[in-house]
C-alpha positions as CSV (number, residue, x, y, z in Angstrom):
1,X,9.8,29.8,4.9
2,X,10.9,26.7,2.5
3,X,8.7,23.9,3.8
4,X,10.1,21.1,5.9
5,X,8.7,17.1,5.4
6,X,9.0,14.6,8.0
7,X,7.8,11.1,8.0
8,X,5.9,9.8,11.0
9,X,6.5,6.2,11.1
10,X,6.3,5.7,14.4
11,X,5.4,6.9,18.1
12,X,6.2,10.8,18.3
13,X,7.4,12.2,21.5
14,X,4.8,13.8,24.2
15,X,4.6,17.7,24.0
16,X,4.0,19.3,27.4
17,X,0.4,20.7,26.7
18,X,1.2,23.5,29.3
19,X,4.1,24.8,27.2
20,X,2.3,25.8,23.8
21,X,1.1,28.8,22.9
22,X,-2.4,29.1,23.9
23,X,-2.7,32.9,23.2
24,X,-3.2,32.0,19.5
25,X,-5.0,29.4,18.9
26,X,-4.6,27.0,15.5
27,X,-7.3,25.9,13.7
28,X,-7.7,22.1,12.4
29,X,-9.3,21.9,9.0
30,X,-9.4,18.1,7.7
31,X,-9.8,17.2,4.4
32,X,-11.2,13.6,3.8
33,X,-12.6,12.2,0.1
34,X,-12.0,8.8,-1.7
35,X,-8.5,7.7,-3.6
36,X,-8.1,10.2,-6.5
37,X,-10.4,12.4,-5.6
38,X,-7.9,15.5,-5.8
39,X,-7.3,16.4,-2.2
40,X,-3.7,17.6,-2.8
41,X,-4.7,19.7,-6.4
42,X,-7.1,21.2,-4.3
43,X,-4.9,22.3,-1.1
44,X,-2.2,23.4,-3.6
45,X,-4.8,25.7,-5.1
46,X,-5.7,27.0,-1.9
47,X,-2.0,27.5,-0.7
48,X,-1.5,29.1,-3.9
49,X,-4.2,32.1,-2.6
50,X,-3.0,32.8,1.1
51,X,-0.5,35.7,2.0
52,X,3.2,34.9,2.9
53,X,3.1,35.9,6.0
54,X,0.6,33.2,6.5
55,X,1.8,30.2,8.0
56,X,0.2,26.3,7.1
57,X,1.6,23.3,7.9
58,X,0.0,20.6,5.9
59,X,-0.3,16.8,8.1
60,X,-0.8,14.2,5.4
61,X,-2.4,10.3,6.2
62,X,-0.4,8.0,3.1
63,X,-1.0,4.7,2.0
64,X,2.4,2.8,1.4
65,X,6.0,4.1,1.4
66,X,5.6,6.7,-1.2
67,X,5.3,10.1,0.1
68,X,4.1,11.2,-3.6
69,X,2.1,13.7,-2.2
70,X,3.9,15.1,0.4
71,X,6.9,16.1,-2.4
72,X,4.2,17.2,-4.5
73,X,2.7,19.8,-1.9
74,X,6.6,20.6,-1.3
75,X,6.4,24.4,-1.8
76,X,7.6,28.1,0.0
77,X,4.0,28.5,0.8
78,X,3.6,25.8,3.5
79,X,6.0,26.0,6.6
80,X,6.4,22.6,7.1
81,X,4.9,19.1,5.6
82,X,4.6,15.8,8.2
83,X,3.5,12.7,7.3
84,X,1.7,9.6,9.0
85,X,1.9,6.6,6.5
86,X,0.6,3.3,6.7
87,X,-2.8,3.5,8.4
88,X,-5.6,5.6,8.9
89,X,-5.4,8.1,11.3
90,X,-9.3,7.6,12.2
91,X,-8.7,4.5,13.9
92,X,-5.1,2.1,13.8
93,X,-3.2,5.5,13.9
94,X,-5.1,7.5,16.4
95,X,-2.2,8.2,19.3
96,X,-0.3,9.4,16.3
97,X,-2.6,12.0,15.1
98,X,-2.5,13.2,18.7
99,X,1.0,13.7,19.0
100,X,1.7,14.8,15.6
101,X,-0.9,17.8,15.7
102,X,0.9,18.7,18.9
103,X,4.4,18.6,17.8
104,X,3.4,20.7,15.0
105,X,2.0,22.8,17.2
106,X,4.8,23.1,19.8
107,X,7.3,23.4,16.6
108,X,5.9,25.2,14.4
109,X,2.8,27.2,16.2
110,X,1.0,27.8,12.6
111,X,-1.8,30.0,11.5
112,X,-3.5,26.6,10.4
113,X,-3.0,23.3,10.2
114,X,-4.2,21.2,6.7
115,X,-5.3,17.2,7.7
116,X,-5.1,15.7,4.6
117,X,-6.7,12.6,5.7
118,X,-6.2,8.8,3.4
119,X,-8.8,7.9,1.1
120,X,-10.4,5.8,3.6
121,X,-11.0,7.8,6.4
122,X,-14.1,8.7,8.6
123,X,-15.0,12.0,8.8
124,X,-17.0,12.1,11.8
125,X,-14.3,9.8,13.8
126,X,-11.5,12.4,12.8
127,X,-13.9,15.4,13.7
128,X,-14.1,13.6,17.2
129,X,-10.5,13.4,17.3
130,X,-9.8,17.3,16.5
131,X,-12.2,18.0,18.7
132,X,-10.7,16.2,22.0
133,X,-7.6,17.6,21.4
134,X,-9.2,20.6,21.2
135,X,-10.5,20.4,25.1
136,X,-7.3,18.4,25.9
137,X,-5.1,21.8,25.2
138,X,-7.8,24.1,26.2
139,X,-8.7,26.0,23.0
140,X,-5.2,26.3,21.4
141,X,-5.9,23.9,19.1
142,X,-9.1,23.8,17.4
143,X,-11.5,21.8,15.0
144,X,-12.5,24.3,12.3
145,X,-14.3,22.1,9.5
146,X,-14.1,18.5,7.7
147,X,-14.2,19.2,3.8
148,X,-15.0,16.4,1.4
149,X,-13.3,16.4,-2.3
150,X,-16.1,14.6,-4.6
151,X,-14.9,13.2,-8.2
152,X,-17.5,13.9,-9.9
153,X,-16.0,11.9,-12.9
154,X,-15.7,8.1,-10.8
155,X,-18.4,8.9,-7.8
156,X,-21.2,7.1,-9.4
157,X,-18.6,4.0,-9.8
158,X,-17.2,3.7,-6.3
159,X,-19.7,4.6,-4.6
160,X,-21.7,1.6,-5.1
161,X,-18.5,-0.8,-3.8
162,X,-17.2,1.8,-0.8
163,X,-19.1,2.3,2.2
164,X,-16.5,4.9,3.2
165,X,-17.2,6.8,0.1
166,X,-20.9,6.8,1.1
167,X,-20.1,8.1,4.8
168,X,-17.4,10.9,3.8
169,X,-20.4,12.5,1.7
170,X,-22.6,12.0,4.1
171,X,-20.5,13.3,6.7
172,X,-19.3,16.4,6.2
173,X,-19.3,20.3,6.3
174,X,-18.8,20.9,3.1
175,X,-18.6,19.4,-0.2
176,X,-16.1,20.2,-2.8
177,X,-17.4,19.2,-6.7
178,X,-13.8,18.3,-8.3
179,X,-13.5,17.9,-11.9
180,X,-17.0,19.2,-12.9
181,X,-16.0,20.8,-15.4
182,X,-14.8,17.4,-17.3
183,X,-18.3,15.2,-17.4
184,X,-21.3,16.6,-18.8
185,X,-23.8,18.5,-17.4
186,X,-26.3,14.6,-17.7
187,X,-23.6,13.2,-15.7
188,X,-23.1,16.1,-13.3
189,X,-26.7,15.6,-12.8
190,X,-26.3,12.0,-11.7
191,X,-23.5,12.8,-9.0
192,X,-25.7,15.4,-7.8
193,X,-28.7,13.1,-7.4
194,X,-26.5,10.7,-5.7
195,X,-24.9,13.1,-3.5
196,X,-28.4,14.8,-2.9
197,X,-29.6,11.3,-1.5
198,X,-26.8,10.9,0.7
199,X,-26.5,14.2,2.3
200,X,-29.5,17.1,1.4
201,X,-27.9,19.4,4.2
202,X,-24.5,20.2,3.6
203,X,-23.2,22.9,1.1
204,X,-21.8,21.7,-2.4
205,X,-19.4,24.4,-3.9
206,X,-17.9,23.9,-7.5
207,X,-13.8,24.1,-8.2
208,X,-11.8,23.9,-10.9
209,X,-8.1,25.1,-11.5
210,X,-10.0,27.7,-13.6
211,X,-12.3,28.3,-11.3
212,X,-10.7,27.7,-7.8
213,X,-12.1,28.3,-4.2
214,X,-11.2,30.6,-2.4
215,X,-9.6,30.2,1.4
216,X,-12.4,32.8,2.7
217,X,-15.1,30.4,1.8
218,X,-13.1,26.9,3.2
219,X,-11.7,28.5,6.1
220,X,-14.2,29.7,9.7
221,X,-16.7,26.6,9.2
222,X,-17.2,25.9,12.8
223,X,-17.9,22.3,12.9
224,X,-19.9,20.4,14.6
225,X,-18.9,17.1,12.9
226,X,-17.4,15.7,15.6
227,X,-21.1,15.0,17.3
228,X,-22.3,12.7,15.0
229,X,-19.0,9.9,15.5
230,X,-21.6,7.3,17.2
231,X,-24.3,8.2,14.3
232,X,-21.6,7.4,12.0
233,X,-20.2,4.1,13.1
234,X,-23.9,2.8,13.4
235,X,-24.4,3.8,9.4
236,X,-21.2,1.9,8.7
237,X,-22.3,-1.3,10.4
238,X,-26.1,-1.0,9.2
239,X,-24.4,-1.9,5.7
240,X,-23.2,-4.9,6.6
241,X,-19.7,-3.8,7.6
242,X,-18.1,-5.5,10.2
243,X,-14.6,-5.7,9.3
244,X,-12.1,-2.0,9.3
245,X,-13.2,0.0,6.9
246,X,-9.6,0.2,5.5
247,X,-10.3,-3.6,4.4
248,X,-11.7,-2.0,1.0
249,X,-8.6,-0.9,0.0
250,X,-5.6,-3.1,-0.7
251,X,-2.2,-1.3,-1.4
252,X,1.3,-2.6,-2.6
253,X,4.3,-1.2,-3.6
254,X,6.8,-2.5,-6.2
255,X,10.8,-1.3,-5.7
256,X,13.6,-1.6,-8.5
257,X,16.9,-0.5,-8.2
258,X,19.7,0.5,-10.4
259,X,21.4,-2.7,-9.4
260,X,19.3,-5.0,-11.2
261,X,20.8,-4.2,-14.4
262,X,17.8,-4.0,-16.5
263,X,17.1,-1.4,-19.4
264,X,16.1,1.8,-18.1
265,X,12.7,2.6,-18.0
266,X,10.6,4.5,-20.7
267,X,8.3,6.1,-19.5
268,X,6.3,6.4,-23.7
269,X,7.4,2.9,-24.5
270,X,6.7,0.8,-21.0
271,X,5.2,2.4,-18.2
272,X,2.2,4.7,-19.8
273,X,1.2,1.8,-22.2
274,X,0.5,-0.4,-18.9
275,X,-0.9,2.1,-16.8
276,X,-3.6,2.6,-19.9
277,X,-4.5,-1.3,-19.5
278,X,-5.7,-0.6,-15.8
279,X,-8.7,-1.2,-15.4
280,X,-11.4,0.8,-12.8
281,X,-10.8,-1.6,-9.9
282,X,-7.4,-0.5,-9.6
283,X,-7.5,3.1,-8.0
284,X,-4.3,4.9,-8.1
285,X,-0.7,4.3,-9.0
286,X,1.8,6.5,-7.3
287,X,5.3,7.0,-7.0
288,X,9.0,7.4,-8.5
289,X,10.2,6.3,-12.0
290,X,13.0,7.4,-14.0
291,X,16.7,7.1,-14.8
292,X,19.6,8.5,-13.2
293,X,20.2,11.2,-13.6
294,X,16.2,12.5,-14.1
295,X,13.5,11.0,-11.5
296,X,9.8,11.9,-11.8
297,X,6.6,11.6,-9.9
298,X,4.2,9.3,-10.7
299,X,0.8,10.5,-10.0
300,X,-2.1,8.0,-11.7
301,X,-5.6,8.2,-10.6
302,X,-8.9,6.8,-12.6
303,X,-6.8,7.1,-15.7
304,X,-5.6,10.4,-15.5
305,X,-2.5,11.2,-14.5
306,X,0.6,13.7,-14.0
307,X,4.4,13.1,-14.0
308,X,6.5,15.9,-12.4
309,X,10.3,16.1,-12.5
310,X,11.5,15.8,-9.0
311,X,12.8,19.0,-7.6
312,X,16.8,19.6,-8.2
313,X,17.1,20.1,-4.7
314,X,15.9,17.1,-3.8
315,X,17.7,14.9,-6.1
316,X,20.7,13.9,-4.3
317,X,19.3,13.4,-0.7
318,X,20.1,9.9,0.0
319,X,16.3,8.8,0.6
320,X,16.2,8.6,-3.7
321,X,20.0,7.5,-4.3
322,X,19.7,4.5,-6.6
323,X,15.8,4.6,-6.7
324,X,14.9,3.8,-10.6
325,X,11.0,2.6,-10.0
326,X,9.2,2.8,-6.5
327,X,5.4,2.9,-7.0
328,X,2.5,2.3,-4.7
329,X,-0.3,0.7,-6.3
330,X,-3.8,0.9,-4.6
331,X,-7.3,-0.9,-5.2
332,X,-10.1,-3.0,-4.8
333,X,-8.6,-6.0,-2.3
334,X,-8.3,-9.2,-4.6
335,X,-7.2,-7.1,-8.0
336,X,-3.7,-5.1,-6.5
337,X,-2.2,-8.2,-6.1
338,X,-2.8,-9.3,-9.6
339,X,-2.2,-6.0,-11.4
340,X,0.8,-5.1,-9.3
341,X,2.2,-9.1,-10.5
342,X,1.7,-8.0,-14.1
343,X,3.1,-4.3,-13.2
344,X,6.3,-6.4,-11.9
345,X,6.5,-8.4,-15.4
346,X,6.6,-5.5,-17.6
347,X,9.4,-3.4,-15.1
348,X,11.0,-6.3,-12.9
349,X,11.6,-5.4,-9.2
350,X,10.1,-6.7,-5.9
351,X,7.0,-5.9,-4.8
352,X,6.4,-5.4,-1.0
């Protein structure tokens, strides 16, 4: 089935509980790790593995206005894609999270549903979450496991400023080593002491797109996550926290239109040559840059990046008519505002 993607900006209608399907029950598996850390190249990889017949629909949590991700997990595999932007779904966005999961549940009735939580999220609290819903519809929805995508190249760097980097390895079913197999094995070592400190318990498997996971050793976990909410809320605040966690990350976008009249925009000569001056405070660029008629996707993280041509299909729905540059820019709070300022300078448009 050709997937579907809807944007959740907003309350979602009440499902009747009574009226889903209760004699299969779906399974919740929610993926949580920092900015970057490859969450979607991971669940791409997994979808890429599963039989047709079987159907996923893939619930993402987005910073900003950008549904990057979302169009880059766009594929025949998945039977539909939602989106909840602008918040995290493990606190501001809760009573979303509840009604989405139902809806896709009532529409869609899947094998198993993918949470592809924001970079900030806690695992525990969304566990906790999965898991009332889970006695709210009376088994046919259930928590499965929370899996946590480690960069193994920029752990050792944020982890030091980000709290919520600390508790999603902490807590957690199951940790997923991305990118191993780009640092060395001395620096693999240091991740691994790091995570080793943090969590001693919980299972760290290695993927690569070489190497990839399979869904037979992601899928049946069983968790029990969703205990431990309280323990993890106390952890937060023993570190000083006080304010919401998702005060560690500051996100803007920047929009530009074909109206403005400017040059268009190359990609060699302007955009790439700025996105190498970022520096490691600034976490992840996403978004859409091009000229008519050719629009790509923008997907910057830690320096590395990948530009994808959007889709032909896609291409004249009227959500991307006259879009020339619409990027998300995401950070430590104090530097977006300055980088996105200089980001503006070099390509013109508003930032919002």
């Amino acid at each position: 089935m050709a997937s579907k993607i809807s944007t959740l900006d907003g309350p979602t209608p009440d499902v009747d509980i009574s009226t889903l399907d209760h004699s299969k029950p779906t399974p919740v598996t929610v993926w949580t790790g920092y900015l970057g850390s490859g969450k979607t190249s991971l669940i791409l990889s997994i979808l890429k593995q599963l039989k047709p017949e079987y159907k996923v629909v893939v619930l993402k949590n987005e910073f900003g206005d950008v549904e990057v991700d979302s169009l880059l997990t766009s594929s025949p595999s998945i039977s539909g894609v939602s989106e909840i932007q602008n918040g995290c779904v493990c606190c501001t966005l809760v009573g979303q999270l509840r009604n989405a999961l139902l809806d896709i549940k009532k529409q869609f009735n899947p094998d198993r549903i993918l949470l592809e939580s924001s970079g900030s999220a806690f695992p525990a609290a969304l566990a906790w979450q999965v898991r009332e819903l889970e006695r709210e519809t009376r088994g046919a929805m259930t928590l499965d496991a929370v899996i946590t995508v480690v960069d193994c190249i920029n752990f050792t760097g944020y982890e030091d400023t980000s709290p919520t980097a600390k508790m999603q390895a902490k807590y957690t079913d199951m940790i997923v080593l991305n990118k191993w197999d780009l640092v060395s094995d001395r620096q693999l070592d240091t991740v691994l002491d790091h995570l080793y400190t943090l969590n001693d318990e919980t299972p760290m498997l290695r993927h690569s797109p070489s190497s990839p996971l399979s869904p037979s050793v992601l899928f049946g976990l069983d968790s029990k996550l969703f205990s431990r909410k309280d323990e993890e809320l106390l952890d937060f605040a023993k570190m000083g926290w006080s304010e919401g966690h998702t005060d560690e990350v500051e996100s803007l976008g920047l929009w530009r239109g074909r109206g403005e009249r400017r040059p268009g925009l190359d990609w060699d000569r302007v955009l790439q040559p700025f996105l190498a001056t970022l520096p490691s405070s600034i976490y992840r660029v996403k978004g859409l840059n091009g000229t008519d008629p050719r629009l790509y996707i923008l997907n910057w993280a830690f320096g590395r990046y990948t530009l994808t041509e959007l889709p032909e299909g896609l291409r004249g729905e009227e959500r991307f008519e006259g879009v020339e540059v619409r990027l998300t820019m995401m950070g430590e709070r104090g530097e977006v505002r300055k980088w996105a300022e200089r980001l503006k300078g070099v390509v013109g448009g508003l930032i919002r």
